[in-house]
C-alpha positions in Angstrom: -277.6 123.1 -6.6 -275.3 123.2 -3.6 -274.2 120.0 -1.6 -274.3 119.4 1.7 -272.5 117.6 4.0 -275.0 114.3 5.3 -274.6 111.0 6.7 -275.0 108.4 3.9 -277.9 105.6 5.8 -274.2 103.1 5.9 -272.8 105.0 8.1 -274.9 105.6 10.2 -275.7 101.7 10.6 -272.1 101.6 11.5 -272.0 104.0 14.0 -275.3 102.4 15.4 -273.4 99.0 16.0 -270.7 100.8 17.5 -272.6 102.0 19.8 -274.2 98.3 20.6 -271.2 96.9 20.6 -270.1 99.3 23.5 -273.8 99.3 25.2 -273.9 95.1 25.4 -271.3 94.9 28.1 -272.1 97.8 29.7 -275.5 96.3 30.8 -273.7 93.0 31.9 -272.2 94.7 33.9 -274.7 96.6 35.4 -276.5 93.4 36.2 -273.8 91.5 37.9 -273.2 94.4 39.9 -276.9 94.5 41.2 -276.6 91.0 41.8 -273.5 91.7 44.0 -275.1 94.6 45.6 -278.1 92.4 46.6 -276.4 89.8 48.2 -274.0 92.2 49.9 -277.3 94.2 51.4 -279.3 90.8 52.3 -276.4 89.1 54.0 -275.4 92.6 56.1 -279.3 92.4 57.2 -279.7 89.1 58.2 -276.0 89.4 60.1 -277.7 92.4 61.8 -281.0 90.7 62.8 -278.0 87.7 64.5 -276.7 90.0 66.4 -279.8 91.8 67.7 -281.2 88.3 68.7 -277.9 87.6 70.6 -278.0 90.8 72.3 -281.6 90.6 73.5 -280.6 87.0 74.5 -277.7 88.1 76.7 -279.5 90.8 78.3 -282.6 88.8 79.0 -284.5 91.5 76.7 -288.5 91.0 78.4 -287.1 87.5 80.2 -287.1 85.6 76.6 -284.5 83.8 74.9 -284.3 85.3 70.7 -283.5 83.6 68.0 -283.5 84.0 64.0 -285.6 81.3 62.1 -286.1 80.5 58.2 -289.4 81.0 56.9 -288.9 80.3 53.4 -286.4 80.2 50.5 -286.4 84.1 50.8 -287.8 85.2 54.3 -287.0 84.7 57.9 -288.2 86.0 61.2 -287.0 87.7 64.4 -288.6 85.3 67.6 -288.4 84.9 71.1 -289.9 82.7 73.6 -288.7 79.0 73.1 -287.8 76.9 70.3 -290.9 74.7 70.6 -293.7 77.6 70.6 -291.8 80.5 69.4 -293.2 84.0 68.9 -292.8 85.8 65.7 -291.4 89.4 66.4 -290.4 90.9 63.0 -289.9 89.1 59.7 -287.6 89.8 57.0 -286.8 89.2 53.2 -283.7 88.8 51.3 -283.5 90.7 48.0 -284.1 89.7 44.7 -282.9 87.7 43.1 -281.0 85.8 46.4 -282.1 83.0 48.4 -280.9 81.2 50.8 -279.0 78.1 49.1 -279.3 75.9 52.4 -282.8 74.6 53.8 -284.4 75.6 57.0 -282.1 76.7 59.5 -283.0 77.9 63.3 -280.6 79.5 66.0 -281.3 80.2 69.3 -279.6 81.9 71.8 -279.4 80.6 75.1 -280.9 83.4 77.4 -278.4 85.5 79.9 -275.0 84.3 78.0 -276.3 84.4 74.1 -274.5 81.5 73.3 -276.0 79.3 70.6 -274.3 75.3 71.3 -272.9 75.2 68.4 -271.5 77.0 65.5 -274.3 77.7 62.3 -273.3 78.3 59.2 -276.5 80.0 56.6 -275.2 80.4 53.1 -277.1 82.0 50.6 -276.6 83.0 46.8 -277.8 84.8 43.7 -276.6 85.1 40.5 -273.9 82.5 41.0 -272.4 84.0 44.0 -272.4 83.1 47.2 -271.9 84.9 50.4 -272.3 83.2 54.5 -273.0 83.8 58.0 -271.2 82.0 60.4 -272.5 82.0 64.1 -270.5 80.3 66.6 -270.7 79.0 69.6 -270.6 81.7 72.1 -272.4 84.1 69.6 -270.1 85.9 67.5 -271.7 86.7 64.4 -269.4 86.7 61.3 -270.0 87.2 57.5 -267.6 85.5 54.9 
């Protein structure tokens, strides 16, 4: 009877934890990184949605003032009008798994100059990062 060459069920239990071994980290990674990405996409979008509002605001976009308001944990909305009767124009969400880490927040845009009275600072996180979006006074909108 002639031999052949085979993998004994020992080795190839070893090369399966090898390979696990390997794979575990991999898949860390892969989440972090997600996470990262997330937070990098939500904070770009919601810096994006600032400026719009401070556009409109300066140009007096349909004779409103605009402004971005929290909704929830997660969402938040486009508005224009005036702080007390505002009128919801778009809303938006943040991606999973990031929220926004402060509570509600509101900024306004004073109409024809888009200046906002004060600086704002919005944080939000996911993951155990953080990322922010700083607003200041005459408008400039900054992430950090």
């Amino acid at each position: 009877m002639k031999k052949y060459p085979a993998l004994t069920l020992l080795e190839l239990l070893v090369v399966m934890a090898i390979v696990a071994v390997v794979a575990v980290p991999s898949f860390l990674a892969i989440g972090r990184f997600r996470v990262q990405q997330a937070l990098a996409s939500s904070v770009e979008e919601l810096a994006g949605v600032m400026k719009r509002a401070h556009i409109f605001s300066r140009e007096s976009k349909d004779d409103r003032a605009w402004g971005v308001v929290y909704k929830d944990s997660a969402t938040y909305m486009l508005v224009s009008g005036r702080p007390e009767d505002p009128a919801a124009e778009a809303e938006y969400g943040l991606a999973a798994p990031v929220v926004f880490a402060d509570e509600a927040f509101e900024v306004w845009f004073d109409q024809g100059t888009g200046d906002t009275g004060s600086e704002v600072l919005i944080t939000m996180g996911g993951g155990g990062q953080e990322a922010r979006v700083v607003v200041s006074q005459t408008g400039l909108v900054e992430v950090r």
